[in-house]
C-alpha positions in Angstrom: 20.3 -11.4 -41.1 22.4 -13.3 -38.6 21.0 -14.2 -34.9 23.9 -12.9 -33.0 23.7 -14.4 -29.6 22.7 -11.6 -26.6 22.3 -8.9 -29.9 19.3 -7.1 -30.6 18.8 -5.5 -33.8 18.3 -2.3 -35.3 15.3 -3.0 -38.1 14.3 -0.5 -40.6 15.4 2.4 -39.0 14.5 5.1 -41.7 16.5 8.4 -42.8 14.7 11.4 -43.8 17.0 12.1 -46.2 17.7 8.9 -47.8 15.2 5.8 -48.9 17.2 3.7 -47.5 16.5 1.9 -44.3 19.8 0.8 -41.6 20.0 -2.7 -40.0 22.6 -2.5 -37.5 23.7 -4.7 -34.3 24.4 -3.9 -31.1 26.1 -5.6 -28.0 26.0 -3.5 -24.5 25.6 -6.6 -21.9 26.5 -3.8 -19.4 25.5 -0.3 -19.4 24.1 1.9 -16.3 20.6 2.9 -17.0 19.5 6.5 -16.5 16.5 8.1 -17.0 16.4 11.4 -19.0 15.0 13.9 -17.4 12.7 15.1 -20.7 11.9 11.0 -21.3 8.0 11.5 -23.1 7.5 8.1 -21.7 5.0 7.4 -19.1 5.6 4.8 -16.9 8.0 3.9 -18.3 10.0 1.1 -15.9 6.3 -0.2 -15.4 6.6 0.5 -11.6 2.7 1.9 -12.2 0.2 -0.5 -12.5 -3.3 -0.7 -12.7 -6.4 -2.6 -12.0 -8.2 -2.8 -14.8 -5.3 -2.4 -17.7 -2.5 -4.0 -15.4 0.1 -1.4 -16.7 -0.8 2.3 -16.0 -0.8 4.4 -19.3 -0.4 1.2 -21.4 -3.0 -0.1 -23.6 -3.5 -3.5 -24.9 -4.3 -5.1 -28.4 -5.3 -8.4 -28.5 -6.4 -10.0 -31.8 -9.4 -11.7 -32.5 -9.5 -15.2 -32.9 -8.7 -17.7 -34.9 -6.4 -15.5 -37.4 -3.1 -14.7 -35.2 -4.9 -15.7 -32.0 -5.5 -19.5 -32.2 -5.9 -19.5 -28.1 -8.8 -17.1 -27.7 -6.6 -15.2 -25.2 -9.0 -13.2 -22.8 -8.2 -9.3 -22.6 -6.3 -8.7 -19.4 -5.7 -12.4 -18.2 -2.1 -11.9 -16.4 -0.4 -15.0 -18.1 -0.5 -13.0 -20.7 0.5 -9.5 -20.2 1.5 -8.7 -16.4 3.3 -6.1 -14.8 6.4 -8.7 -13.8 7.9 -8.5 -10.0 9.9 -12.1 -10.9 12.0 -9.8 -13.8 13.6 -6.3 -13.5 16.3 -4.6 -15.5 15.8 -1.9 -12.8 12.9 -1.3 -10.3 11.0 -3.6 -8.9 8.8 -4.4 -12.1 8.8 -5.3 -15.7 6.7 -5.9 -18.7 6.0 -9.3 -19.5 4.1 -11.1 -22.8 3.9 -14.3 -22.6 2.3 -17.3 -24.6 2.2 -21.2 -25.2 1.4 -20.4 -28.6 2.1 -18.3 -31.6 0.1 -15.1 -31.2 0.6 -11.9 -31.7 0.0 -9.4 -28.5 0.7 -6.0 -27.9 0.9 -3.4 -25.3 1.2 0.5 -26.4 1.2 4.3 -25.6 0.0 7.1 -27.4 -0.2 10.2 -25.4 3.4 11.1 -26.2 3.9 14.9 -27.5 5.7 15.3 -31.1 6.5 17.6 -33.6 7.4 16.6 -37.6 11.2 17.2 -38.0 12.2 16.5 -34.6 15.0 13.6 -34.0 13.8 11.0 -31.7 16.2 8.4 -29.7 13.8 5.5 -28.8 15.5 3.0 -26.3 14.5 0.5 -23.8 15.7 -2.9 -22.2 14.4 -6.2 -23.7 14.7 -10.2 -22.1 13.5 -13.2 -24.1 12.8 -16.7 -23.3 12.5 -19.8 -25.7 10.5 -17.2 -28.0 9.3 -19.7 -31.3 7.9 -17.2 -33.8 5.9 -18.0 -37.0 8.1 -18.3 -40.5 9.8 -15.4 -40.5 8.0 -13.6 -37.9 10.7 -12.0 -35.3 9.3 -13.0 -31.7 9.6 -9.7 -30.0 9.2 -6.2 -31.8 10.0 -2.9 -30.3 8.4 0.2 -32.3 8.2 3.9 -32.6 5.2 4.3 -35.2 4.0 7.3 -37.1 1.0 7.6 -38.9 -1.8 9.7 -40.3 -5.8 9.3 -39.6 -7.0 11.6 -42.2 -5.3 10.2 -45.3 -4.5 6.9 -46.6 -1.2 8.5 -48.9 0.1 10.4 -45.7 -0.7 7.1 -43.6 1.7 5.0 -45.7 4.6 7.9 -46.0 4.4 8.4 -42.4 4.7 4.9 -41.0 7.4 4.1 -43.2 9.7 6.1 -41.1 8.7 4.3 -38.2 11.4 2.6 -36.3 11.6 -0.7 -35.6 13.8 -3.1 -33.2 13.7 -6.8 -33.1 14.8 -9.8 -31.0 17.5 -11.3 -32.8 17.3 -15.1 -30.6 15.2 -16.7 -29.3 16.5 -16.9 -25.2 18.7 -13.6 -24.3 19.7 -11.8 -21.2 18.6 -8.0 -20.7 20.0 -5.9 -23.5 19.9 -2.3 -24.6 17.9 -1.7 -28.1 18.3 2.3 -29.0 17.4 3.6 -32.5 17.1 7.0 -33.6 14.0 8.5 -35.9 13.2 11.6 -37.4 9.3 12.6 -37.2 7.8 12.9 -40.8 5.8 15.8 -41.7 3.0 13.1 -42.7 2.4 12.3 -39.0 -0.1 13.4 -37.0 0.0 10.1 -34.9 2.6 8.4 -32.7 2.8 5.3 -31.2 4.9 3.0 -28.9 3.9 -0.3 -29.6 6.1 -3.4 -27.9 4.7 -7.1 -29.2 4.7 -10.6 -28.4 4.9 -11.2 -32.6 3.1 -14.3 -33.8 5.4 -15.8 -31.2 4.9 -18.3 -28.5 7.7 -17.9 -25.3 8.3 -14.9 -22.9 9.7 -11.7 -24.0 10.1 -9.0 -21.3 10.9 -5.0 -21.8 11.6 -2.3 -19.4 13.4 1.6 -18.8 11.7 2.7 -22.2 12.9 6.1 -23.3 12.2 8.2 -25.9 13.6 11.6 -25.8 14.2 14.5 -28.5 17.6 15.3 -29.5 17.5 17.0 -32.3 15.0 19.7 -33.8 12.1 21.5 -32.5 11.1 21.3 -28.8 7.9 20.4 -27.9 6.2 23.1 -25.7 6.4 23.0 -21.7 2.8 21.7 -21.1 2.7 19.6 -23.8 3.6 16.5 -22.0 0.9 14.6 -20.3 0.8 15.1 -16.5 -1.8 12.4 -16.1 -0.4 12.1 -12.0 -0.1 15.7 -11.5 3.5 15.6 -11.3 4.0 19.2 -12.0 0.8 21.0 -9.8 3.2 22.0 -7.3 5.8 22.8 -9.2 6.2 26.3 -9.2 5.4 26.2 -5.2 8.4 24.5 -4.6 10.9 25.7 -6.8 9.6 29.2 -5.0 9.7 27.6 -1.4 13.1 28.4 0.6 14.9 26.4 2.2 13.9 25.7 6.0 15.4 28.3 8.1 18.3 27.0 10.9 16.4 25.6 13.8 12.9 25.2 11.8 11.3 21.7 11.6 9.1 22.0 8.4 6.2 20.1 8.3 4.9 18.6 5.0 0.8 17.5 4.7 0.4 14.7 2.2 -2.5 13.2 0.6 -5.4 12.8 -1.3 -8.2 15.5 -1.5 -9.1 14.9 2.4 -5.9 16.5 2.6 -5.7 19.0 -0.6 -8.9 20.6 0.7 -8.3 21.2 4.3 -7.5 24.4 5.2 -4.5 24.4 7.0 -3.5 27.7 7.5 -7.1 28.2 9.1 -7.1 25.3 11.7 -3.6 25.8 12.1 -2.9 29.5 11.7 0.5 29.5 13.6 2.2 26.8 12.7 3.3 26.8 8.7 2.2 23.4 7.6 3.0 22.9 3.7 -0.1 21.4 1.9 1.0 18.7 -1.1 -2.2 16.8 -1.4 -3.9 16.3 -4.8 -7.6 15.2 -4.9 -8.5 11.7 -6.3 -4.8 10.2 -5.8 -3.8 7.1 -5.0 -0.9 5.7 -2.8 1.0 4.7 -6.2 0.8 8.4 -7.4 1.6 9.6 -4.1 4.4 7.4 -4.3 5.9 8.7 -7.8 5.9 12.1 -6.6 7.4 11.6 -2.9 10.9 12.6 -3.5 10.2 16.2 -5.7 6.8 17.1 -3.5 7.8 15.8 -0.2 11.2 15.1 0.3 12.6 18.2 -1.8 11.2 20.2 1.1 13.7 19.0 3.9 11.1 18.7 6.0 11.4 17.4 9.6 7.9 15.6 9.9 5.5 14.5 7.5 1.5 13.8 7.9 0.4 11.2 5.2 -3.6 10.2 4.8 -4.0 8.1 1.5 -5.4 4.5 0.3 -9.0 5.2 0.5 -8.6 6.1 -3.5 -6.8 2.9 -3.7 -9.9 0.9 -2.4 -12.3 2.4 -5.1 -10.0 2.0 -7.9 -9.5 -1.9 -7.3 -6.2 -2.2 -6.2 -5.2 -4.5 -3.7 -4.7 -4.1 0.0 -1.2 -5.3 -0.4 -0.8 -3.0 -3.1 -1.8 0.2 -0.6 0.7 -1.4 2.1 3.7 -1.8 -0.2 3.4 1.8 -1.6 3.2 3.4 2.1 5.9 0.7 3.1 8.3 2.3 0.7 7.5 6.3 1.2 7.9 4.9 4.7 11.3 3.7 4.2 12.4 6.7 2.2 11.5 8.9 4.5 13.6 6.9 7.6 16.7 7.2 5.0 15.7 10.9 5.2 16.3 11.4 9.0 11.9 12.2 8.5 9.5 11.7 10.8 6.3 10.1 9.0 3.1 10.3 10.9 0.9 7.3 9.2 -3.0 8.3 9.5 -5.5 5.5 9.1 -8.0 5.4 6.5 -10.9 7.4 8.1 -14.2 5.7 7.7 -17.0 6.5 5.2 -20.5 5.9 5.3 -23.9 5.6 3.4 -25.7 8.1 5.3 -26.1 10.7 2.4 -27.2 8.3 -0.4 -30.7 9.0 -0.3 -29.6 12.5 -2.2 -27.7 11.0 -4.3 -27.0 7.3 -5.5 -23.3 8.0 -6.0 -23.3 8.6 -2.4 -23.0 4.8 -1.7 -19.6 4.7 -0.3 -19.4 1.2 0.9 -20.0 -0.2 -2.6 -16.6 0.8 -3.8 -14.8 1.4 -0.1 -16.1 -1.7 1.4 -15.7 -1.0 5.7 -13.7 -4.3 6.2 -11.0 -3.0 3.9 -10.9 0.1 5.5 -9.9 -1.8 8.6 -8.1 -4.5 7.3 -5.6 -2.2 5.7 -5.5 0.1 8.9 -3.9 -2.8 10.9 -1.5 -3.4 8.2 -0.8 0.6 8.0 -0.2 0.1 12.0 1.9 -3.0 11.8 4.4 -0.8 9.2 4.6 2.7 11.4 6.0 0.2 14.1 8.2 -1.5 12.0 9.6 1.8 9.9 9.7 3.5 13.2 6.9 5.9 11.8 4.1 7.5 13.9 0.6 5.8 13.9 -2.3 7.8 14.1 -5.4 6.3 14.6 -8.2 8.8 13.0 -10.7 5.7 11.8 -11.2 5.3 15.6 -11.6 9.3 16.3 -14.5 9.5 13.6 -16.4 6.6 13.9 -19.7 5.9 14.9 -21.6 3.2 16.9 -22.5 1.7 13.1 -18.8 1.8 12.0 -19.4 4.5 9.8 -18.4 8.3 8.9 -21.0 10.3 11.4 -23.5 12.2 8.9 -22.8 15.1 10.5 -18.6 14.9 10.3 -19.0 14.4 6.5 -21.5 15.9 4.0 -20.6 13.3 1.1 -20.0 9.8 3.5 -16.4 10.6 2.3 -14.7 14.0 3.0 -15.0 15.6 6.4 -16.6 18.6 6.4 -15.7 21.7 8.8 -16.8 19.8 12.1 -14.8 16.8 11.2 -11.7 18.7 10.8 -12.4 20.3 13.8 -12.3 16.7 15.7 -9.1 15.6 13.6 -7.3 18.8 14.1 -6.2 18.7 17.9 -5.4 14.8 17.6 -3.2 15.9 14.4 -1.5 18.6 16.0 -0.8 16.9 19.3 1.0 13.9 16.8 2.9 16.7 14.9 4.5 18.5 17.9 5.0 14.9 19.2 6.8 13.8 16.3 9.2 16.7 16.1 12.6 16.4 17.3 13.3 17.0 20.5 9.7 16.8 22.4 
């Protein structure tokens, strides 16, 4: 086969009704990318990252040493798989697998619904520098796998209607790969694997897609929901439009948010409730626009980023995510009220050990990221509101009696956060 330029290749793209396999080449140095709206793919512009996997819903395979992994690469190290911000077909991000040697990395998915006989599309975007494969190896590899764990016969029948998609050269500008597969009845398995193949160089991949177009449909909740993106549906496809002259207000959080009881501390008023227990600012982020923004509200209360401090990610991290809900909701004409981070404390961990907070949500990140949160309320011409300072004590700690877990206020902490939160609402609304 021919190394066309910019071309990436179609590579044993097998037909359910044929034993033959299609090689076919493709040029499109310019096509608009869209998402589908039924894409099974999560993550899948790698805008999501993660602390301890660096990609969010990716794993990783690295082989052991010496047989295609001559450098001993360590698991994780991000010169060799990183969630790119230097390289973006779209987004801010991409995936990148790099190496000075030949080695053969991979990242994957597997939480993708299926069903045998269904026709899959599998597409993406792929960028390769100075790639130098092995013999015949082909440098980048782009798969849709099938397989079977129960028997070695159905194994083999199964994953030899995977598809496959290669680089075709070695340095190439973003291009489109797209092949289309039909599921086997053999499989009970599916994978998307994308490889750095017993290659040295760079090869980067981003806006994967794999979507059914042909054949049975996989059932409504089959997909994996692993941010929650569809808890509130049904609430807002049932929630009316805001009347003419109503300011809606939108509450939006983590689960110091999704358990207060708004309608109790705030019986008059309406407030819409869209927090989710145990998020983080980068969910909170992927679900802004159909949660939040959908709503047409006037004013929105945000709290979030003490999850972020627990799970490892970076202060910058928190700030960039609330930077950018920030900015959407200025495009909006929406008033953002920014909260701090309220403290925590370790008051509580004589009952129980996991009641530590400060291990994980170490204090001087707490305030570290507060002045950072005030510093982009200012400069997004949001609201700051300062609860950390409401609901601190003369330790700099969560009072024990505000909190029953060091973490989530309990009825007498919302009652000291309530007036201050209301007083910022009515403030915040146009026209007072």
């Amino acid at each position: 086969m021919k190394a066309w330029g910019n071309a990436l290749t179609y590579l044993k793209t097998s037909l359910m009704d044929t034993k033959k396999s299609t090689v076919c080449l493709l040029f499109i140095s310019s096509i608009t990318f869209c998402l589908a709206a039924d894409n099974l793919v999560q993550n899948p512009s790698f805008e999501a990252s993660d602390p301890k996997t660096k990609v969010r819903y990716y794993g990783m395979y690295f082989p052991t040493p010496p047989a295609s992994n001559p450098m001993g690469l360590v698991k994780g190290s991000p010169s060799v798989i990183a969630q790119d911000e230097t390289e973006a077909h779209s987004g801010e991000y991409s995936l990148r697998l790099s190496s000075d040697e030949p080695v053969r990395l991979a990242v994957n998915q597997s939480r993708m619904p299926f069903l045998p006989g269904q026709t899959l599309r599998f597409s993406g975007w792929m960028k390769g520098k100075d790639l130098n494969p092995r013999g015949k190896s082909p440098g980048a590899v782009a798969r849709l796998g099938f397989g079977n764990t129960e028997d070695t016969q159905a194994q083999k029948k199964a994953y030899a209607q995977s598809g496959f998609l290669k680089s075709a050269s070695n340095t190439f500008d973003w291009e489109y790969f797209s092949t289309e597969v039909i599921v086997p009845e053999e499989a009970n398995r599916m994978i998307l694997d994308l490889f750095l193949f017993e290659s040295s160089g760079t090869v980067w991949f981003d806006d994967l897609s794999v979507v059914v177009i042909d054949g049975p449909e996989n059932a409504a909740d089959s997909l994996p929901d692993p941010d929650q993106l569809r808890r509130y549906e049904e609430e807002n496809a049932n929630l009316a439009a805001p009347a003419p002259g109503e300011q809606r207000v939108v509450f939006y959080g983590d689960s110091i948010t999704d358990i207060w009881k708004l309608d109790d501390y705030f019986p008059e008023e309406g407030f819409i409730n869209r927090g989710i227990g145990g998020q983080d600012t980068s969910q909170m982020r992927a679900r802004l626009e159909q949660d939040v923004l959908a709503l047409q509200p006037s004013v929105v209360w945000f709290l979030g980023g003490t999850n972020d401090i627990a799970k490892g990610y970076s202060n910058q991290a928190v700030l960039d995510n609330v930077r950018a809900m920030a900015v959407r909701c200025k495009e909006q004409g929406i008033k953002l009220i920014i909260c701090s981070i309220l403290p925590i404390s370790d008051y509580h961990k004589d009952r129980e050990a996991r009641l530590e907070r400060s291990e994980l949500r170490p204090p001087e990140r707490i305030l570290k990221i507060n002045e950072g949160l005030s510093r982009i309320a200012t400069e997004e011409d949001a609201v700051y509101l300062d609860l950390f300072s409401l609901m601190v004590d003369e330790n700099g700690q969560l009072p024990a009696d505000l909190a029953n877990d060091g973490l989530h206020p309990n009825d007498k902490g919302y009652d000291i956060m309530a007036p201050q939160v209301l007083k910022a609402v009515n403030k915040a609304k146009v026209g007072n």
